[in-house]
C-alpha positions in Angstrom: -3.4 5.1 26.3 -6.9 3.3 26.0 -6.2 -0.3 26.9 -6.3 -2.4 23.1 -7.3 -6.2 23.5 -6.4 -8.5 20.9 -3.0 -8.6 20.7 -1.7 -11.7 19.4 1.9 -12.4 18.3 2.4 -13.8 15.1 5.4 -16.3 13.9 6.6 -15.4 10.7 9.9 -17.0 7.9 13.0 -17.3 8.6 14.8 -14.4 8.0 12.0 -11.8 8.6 12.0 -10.1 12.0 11.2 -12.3 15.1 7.6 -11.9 14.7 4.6 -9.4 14.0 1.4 -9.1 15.6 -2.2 -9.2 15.1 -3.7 -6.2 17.0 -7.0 -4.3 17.6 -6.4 -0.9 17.3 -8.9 2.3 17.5 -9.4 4.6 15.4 -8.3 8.8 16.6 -9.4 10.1 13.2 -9.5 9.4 9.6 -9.7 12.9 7.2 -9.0 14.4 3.7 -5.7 15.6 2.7 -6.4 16.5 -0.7 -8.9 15.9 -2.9 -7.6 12.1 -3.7 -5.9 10.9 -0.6 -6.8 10.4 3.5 -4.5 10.2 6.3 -6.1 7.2 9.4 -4.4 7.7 12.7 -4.6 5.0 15.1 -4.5 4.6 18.3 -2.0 1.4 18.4 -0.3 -1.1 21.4 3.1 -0.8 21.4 3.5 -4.1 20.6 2.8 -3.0 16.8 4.7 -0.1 17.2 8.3 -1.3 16.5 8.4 -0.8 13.3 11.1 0.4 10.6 11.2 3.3 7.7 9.9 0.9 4.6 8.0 -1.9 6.3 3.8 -2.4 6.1 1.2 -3.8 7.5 -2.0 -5.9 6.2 -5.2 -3.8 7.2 -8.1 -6.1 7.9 -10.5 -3.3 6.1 -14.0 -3.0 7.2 -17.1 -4.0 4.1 -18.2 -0.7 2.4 -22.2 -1.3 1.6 -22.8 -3.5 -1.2 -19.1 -4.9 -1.0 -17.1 -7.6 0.9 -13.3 -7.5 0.8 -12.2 -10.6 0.8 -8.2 -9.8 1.6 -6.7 -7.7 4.0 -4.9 -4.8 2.2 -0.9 -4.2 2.3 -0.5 -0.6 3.2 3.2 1.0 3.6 3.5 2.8 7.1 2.9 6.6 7.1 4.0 7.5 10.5 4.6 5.6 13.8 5.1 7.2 17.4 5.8 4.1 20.2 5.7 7.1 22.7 2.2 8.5 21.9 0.9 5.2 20.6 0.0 6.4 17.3 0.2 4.3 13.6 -0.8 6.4 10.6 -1.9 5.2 7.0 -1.9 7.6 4.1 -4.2 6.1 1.4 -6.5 7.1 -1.6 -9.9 5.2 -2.2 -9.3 3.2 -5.8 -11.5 -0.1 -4.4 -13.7 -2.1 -2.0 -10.7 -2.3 0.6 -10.1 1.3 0.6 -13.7 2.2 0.2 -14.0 0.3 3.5 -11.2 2.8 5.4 -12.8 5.5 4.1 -15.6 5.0 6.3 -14.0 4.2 10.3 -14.9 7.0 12.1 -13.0 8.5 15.3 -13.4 5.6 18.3 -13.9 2.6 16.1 -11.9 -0.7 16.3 -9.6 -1.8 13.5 -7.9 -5.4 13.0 -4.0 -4.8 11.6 -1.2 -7.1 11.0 2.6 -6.2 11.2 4.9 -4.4 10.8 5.9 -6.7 8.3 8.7 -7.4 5.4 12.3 -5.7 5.2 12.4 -1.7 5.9 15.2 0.9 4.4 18.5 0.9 5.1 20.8 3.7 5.8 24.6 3.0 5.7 26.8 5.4 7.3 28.6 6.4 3.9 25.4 7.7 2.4 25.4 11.1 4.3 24.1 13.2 1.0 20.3 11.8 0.5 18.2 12.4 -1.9 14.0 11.1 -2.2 12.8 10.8 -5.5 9.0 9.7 -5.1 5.9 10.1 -6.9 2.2 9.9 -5.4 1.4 7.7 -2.4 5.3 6.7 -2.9 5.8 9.5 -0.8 4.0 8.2 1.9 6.6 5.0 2.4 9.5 7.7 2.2 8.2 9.7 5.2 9.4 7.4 7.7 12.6 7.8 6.6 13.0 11.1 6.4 12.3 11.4 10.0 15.3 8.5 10.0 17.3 10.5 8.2 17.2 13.8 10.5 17.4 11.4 13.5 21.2 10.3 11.9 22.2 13.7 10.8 21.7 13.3 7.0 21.3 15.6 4.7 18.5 15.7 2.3 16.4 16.6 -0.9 13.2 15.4 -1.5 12.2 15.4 -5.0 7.9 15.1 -4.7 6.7 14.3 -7.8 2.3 14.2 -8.4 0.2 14.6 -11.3 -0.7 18.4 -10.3 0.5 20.7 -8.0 -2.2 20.7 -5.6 -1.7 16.7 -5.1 2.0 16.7 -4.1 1.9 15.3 -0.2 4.1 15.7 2.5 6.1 18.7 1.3 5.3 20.2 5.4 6.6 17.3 6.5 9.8 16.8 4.2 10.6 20.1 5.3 10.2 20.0 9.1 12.7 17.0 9.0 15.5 19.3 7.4 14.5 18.3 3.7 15.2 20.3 1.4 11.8 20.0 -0.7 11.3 20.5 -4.6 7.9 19.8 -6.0 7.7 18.6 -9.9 4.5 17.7 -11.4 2.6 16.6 -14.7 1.0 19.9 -15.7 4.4 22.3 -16.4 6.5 18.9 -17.5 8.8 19.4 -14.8 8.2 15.4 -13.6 9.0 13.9 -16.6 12.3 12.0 -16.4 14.3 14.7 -18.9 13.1 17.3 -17.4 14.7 16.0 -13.7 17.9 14.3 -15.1 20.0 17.8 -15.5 18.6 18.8 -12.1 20.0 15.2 -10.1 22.9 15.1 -12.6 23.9 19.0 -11.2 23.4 18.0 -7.6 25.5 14.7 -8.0 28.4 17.0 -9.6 28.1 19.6 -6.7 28.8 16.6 -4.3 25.5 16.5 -2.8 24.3 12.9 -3.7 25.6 9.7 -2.8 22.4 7.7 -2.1 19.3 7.6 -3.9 15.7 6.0 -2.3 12.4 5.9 -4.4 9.0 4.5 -4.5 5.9 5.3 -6.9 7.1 5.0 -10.4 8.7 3.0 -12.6 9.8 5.9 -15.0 11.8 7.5 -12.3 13.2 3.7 -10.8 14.6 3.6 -14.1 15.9 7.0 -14.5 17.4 6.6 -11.2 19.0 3.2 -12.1 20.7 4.6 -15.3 21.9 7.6 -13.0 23.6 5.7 -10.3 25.2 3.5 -12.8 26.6 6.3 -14.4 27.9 7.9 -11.5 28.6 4.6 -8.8 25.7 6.3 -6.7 23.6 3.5 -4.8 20.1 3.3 -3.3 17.1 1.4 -2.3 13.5 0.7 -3.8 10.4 0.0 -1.6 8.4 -1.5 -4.3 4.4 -1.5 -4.9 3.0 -5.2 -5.2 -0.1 -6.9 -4.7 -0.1 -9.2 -2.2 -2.3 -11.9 -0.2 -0.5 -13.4 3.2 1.9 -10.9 3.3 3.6 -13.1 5.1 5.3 -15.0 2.2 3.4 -18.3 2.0 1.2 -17.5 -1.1 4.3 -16.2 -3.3 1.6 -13.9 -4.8 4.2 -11.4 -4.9 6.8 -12.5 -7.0 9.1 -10.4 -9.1 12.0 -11.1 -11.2 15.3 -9.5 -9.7 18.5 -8.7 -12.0 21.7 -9.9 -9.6 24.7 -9.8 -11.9 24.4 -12.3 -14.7 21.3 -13.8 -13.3 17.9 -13.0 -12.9 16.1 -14.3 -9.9 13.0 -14.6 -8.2 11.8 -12.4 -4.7 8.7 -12.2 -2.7 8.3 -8.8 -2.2 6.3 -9.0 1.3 9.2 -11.4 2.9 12.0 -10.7 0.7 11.3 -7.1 0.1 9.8 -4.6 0.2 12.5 -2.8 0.1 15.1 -3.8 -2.4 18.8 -1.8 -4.3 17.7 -0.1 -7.0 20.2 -1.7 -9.4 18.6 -5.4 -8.8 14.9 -3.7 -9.2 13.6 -4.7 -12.7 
């Protein structure tokens, strides 16, 4: 691998992992894959490379003309190989930050910082797995499907996207033993009422006892209502917008539901990843 200068360790809370870096990576390639989202591969050190299904890093993203980010962007990881060296966003261009990935081209230098925050779970009772994820939501699942075949799990992937054309991933569901269903907008087959009967029979056929989502709140609550009903329980990596990422700024802040109470979490340090039943 290419040597990468710039690697500089980063402290971070209490209670996060024992630090992140800061790291100069270069770009291997950075294409379409679909008419809304692009996939950036990176060549990475290893020293960014011990990551976990769930976590993210803040990309240090490069001024599109006319613009000047003035944040680095949160991103969920895509993929991560420590043996090839490789760190993969997928992303679609909705503003300056992501206007500014869109343009790195194969060989150039990128600034990223992580992994950070609090990755996925998988206890060994939850052997019957099922991915309910809509949109770039399916990009933070992907790591854990390839956790999932690495433990032996089994698996259903519910993909969920506005049309049928735009549901990512489904290849790659299905080459880590997934088995794949796509749902989208345009027959109704997304809509919550139209997927409860379909879980519910699974659940009753003994092939759920975990749920994991990301994306959308009609389906977090959809999946909340069914593991209540049933004792089935799961995790949430949830969407925020964030500024340190580190959890100094508490820009992130959401109110939790823990029993009686409802508290406060930062979803960069605290989170991302979160039960489903405390998610509000």
């Amino acid at each position: 691998m290419t040597h990468l200068p710039n690697v500089i360790s980063v402290p971070v809370p209490q209670g996060l992992r024992p630090r992140c870096c800061e790291a100069t990576c270069r770009v291997v390639s950075n294409t379409p894959v679909n008419g809304e989202y692009r996939l950036l591969t990176l060549e990475a050190p290893t020293e960014v490379l011990d990551c976990q299904p769930g976590q993210f890093f803040q990309l240090l993203c490069p001024a599109p003309l006319g613009e000047q980010p003035f944040l680095r962007r949160p991103m969920s990881i895509y993929g991560y190989d420590k043996a090839a060296g490789r760190l993969e966003f997928l992303y679609k261009v909705t503003g300056a930050g992501t206007r500014g990935l869109a343009t790195l081209d194969a060989g150039d230098a990128f600034n990223v910082l992580g992994p950070l925050g609090q990755g996925f779970s998988m206890p060994d009772a939850w052997q019957h797995l099922m991915l309910v994820a809509r949109g770039v939501g399916l990009a933070t699942l992907a790591p854990l499907a390839r956790m999932a075949q690495e433990k032996g799990r089994k698996m259903t992937a519910i993909c969920s996207a506005r049309r049928p054309e735009l549901a990512m991933s489904v290849a790659l569901f299905e080459s880590y033993g997934a088995e794949v269903v796509v749902v989208h907008d345009q027959d109704g087959s997304s809509t919550p009422e139209a997927l409860r009967p379909f879980i519910e029979a699974r659940i009753e056929a003994g092939q759920v006892n975990a749920f994991y989502t990301c994306g959308s709140s009609r389906l977090l609550r959809l999946l909340q209502d069914l593991g209540a009903r049933h004792d089935i329980p799961g995790e949430i990596a949830m969407e925020q917008q964030m500024a340190c990422g580190l959890g100094m700024c508490q820009a992130c802040v959401r109110s939790f539901r823990v029993g009686e109470r409802v508290i406060q979490r930062r979803v960069c340090r605290e989170g991302p990843v979160f039960s489903i039943s405390e998610a509000m």
